[in-house]
C-alpha positions in Angstrom: -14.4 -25.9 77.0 -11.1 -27.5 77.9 -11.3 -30.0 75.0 -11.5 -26.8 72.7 -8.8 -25.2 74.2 -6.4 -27.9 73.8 -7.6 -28.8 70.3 -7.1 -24.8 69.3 -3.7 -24.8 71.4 -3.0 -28.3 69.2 -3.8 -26.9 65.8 -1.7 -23.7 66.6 1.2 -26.1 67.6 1.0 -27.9 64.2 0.5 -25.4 62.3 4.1 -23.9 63.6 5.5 -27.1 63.5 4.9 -27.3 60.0 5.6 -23.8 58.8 8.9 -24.8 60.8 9.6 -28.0 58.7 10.2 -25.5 55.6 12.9 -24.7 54.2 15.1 -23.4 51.3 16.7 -25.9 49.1 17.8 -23.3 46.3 16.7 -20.3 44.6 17.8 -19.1 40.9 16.3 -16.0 39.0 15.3 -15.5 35.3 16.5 -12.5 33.3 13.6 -10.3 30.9 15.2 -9.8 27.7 13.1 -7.5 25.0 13.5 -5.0 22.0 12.0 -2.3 20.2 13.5 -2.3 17.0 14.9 0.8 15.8 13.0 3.0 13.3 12.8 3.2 9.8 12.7 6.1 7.4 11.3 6.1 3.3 11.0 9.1 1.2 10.2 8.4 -2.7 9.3 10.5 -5.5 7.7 9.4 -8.0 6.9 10.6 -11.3 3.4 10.3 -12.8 3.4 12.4 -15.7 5.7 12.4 -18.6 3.6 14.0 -21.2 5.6 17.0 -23.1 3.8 19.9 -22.1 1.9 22.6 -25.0 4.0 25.9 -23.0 2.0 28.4 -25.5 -1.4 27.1 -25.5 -2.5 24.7 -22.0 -4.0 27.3 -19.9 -3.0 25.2 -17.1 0.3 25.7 -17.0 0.2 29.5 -17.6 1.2 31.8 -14.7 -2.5 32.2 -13.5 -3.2 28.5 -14.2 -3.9 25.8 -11.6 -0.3 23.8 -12.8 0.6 20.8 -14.1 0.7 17.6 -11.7 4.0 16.0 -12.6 4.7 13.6 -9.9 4.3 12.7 -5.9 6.4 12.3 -3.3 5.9 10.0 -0.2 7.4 10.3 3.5 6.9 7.5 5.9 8.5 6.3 9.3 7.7 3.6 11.2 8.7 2.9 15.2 9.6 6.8 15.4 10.0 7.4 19.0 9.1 11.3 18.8 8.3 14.2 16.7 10.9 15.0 14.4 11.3 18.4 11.9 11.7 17.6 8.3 12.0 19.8 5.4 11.7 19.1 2.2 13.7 21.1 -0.9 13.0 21.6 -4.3 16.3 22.7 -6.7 14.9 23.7 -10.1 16.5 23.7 -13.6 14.8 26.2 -16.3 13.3 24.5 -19.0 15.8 24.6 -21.1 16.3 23.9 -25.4 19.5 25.1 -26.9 20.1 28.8 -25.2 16.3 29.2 -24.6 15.1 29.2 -20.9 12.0 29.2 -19.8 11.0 29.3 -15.8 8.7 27.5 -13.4 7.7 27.4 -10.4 6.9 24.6 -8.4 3.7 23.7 -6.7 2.7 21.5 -3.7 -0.3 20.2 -3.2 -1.3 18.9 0.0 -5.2 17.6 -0.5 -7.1 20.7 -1.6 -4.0 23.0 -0.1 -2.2 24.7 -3.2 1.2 26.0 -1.9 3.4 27.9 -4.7 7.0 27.0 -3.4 8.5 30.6 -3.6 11.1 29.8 -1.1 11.7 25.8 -2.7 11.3 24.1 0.2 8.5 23.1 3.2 9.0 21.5 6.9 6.4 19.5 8.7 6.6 17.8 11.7 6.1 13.9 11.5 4.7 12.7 14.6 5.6 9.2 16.9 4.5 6.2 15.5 4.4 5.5 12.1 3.6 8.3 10.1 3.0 9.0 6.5 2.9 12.2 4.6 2.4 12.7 1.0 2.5 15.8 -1.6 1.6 15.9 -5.0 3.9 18.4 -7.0 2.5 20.2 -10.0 4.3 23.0 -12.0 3.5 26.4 -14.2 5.5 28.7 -15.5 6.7 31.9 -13.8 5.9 34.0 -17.3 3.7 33.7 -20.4 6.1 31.8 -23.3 7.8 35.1 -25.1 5.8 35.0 -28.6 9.9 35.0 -29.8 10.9 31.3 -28.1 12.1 29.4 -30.7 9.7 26.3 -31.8 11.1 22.8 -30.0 10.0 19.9 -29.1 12.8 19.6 -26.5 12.0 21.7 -23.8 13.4 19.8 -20.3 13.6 20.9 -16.9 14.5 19.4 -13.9 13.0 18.8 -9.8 15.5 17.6 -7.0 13.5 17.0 -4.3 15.4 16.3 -1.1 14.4 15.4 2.3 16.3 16.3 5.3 16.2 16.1 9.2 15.6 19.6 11.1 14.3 22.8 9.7 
């Protein structure tokens, strides 16, 4: 029992000895460098159609039809860090040849969602990440073609579409 002692009372002894014998030479720390790049923002509106439209006879772009699909536009972010408000404006120009005007009003389609702009503009919230939203935009006119409107093949109009930050 003695032996054991001693040989326990040994091991102790060099194990202190040796945890002893350590020491610090030097130290030196590293540095974490990283980055989330910032965010980006696209809007783009194309145009799909560019076929002159029959005003007196295509029932579609009569005041009860279902419009005229002229174009698209696309809203995408990537890396947004939050929600953020956007509204989107439509400024209109009468079809217009010589001093006949004739108006429209614009549509927005959002999947099966038909949405007659009467105020020219929308808002949506895109949410963090990287979303995408996209509207089709389809036209039709706010009155039947008077039956006096002067023949022309010149009939243009115009859709600013703008996109801006807030509501």
């Amino acid at each position: 029992m003695k032996k054991r002692s001693i040989t326990i009372i040994l091991i102790v002894l060099i194990g202190f000895t040796l945890a002893a014998d350590v020491t610090t030479v030097g130290s030196g720390s590293l540095n974490v460098y990283g980055s989330v790049g910032s965010g980006t923002i696209a809007f783009t509106v194309q145009q799909t159609n560019t076929t002159r439209i029959d005003l007196v006879n295509n029932t579609a772009i009569q005041p009860t039809g279902d419009g005229i699909v002229l174009g698209n536009w696309e809203f995408s972010a990537s890396n947004q860090g939050f929600t953020v408000p956007y509204t989107v404006t439509y400024a209109t120009t009468p079809l217009t040849s010589g001093s006949t005007t004739i108006a429209f009003e614009v549509i927005e389609l959002n999947g099966t969602t038909v949405v007659t702009q009467s105020s020219n503009s929308t808002s949506f919230t895109a949410a963090a990440g990287s979303p995408l939203v996209t509207r089709d935009i389809a036209v039709r006119l706010e009155e039947t073609v008077p039956s006096g409107a002067p023949a022309a093949n010149n009939y243009n109009g115009s859709i600013t579409i703008t996109l801006t930050t807030g509501t």
